[in-house]
N, C-alpha and C positions, 0 to 999 in steps of 0.2 A: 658663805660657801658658794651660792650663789654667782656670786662678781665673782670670784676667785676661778670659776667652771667658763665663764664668761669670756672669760680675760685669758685663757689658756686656748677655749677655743677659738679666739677672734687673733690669738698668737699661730695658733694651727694653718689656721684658715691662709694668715699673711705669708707662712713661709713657702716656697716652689715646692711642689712633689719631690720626695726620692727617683734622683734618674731623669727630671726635668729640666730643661738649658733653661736658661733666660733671652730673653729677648733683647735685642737695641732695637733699636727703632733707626732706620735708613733716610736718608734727605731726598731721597728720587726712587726711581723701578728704573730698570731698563727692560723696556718687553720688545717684544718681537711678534711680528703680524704677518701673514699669509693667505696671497691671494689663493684660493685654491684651484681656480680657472684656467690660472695661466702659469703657476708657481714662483710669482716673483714672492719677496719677502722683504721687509724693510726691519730694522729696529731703533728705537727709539730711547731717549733718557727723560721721565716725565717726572719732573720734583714732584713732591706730596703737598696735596688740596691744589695740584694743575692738571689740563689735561690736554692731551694732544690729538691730533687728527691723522689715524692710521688708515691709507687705504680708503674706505668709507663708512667709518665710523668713527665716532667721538669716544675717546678712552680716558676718563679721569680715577687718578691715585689718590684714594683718602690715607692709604696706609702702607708703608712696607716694614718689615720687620726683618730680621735675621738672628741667627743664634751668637749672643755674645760673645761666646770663645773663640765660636770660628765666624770669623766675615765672612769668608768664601764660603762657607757652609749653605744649606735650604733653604731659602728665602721662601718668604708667602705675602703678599699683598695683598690689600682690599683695592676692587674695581670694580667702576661702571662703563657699561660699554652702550653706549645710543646710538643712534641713527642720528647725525646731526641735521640734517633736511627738516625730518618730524618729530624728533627726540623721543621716537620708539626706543625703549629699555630692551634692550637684550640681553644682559647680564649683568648680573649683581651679585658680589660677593668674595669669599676668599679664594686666590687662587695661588697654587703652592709649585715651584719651580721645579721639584724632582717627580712631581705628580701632577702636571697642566691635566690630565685624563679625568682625576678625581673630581674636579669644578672647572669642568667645560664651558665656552661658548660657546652654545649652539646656535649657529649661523651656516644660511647654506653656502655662503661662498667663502668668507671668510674665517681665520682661526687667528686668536690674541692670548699670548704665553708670559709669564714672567721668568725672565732668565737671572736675574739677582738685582739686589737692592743695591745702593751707594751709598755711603756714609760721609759724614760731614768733613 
């Protein structure tokens, strides 16, 4: 009874919520950086596990993801954002394309957004 309670809940576990996409997984980010000084803005295509040099900071992509049905749909990416000079950490973490507000980088001059992933 046991295995049987086991094996239903590790069945539970594996299947998506009611109501939740699935994921792909994207070959690249393309973000988007802003000076805020002067209001230039640049963007960028940075494949995943690369990182490019935005402005004045080092921005590497472990991750993009997007919602399998729709490509064009919310993208959210994992990034690091450094200081490449001294490889000061500024930001780490998920940041999500229709909400860049929600997982901010906080930087005084600069701002770094993800605008959607690319796929293979």
């Amino acid at each position: 009874m046991r295995r049987l309670a086991a094996a239903l809940t590790a069945a539970l576990l594996a299947m998506p919520a009611w109501g939740q996409e699935q994921a792909a997984q994207g070959s690249a980010a393309v973000l988007r950086a802003l000076d805020k000084v002067n209001g230039h803005f640049m963007d960028a295509e940075v494949a995943v596990g690369a990182s490019a040099e935005m402005f004045g900071l080092l921005v590497s992509v472990s991750e993009c993801r997007y919602p399998a049905e729709n490509p064009t749909g919310d993208a959210f990416a994992y990034l690091l954002v450094r200081d490449p000079r001294d490889g000061a950490q500024h930001f780490s973490g998920w940041m999500i394309a229709s909400s860049p507000a929600l997982n901010a980088l906080d930087h005084n001059r600069y701002d770094v957004w993800v605008i959607r992933c690319k796929s293979s």
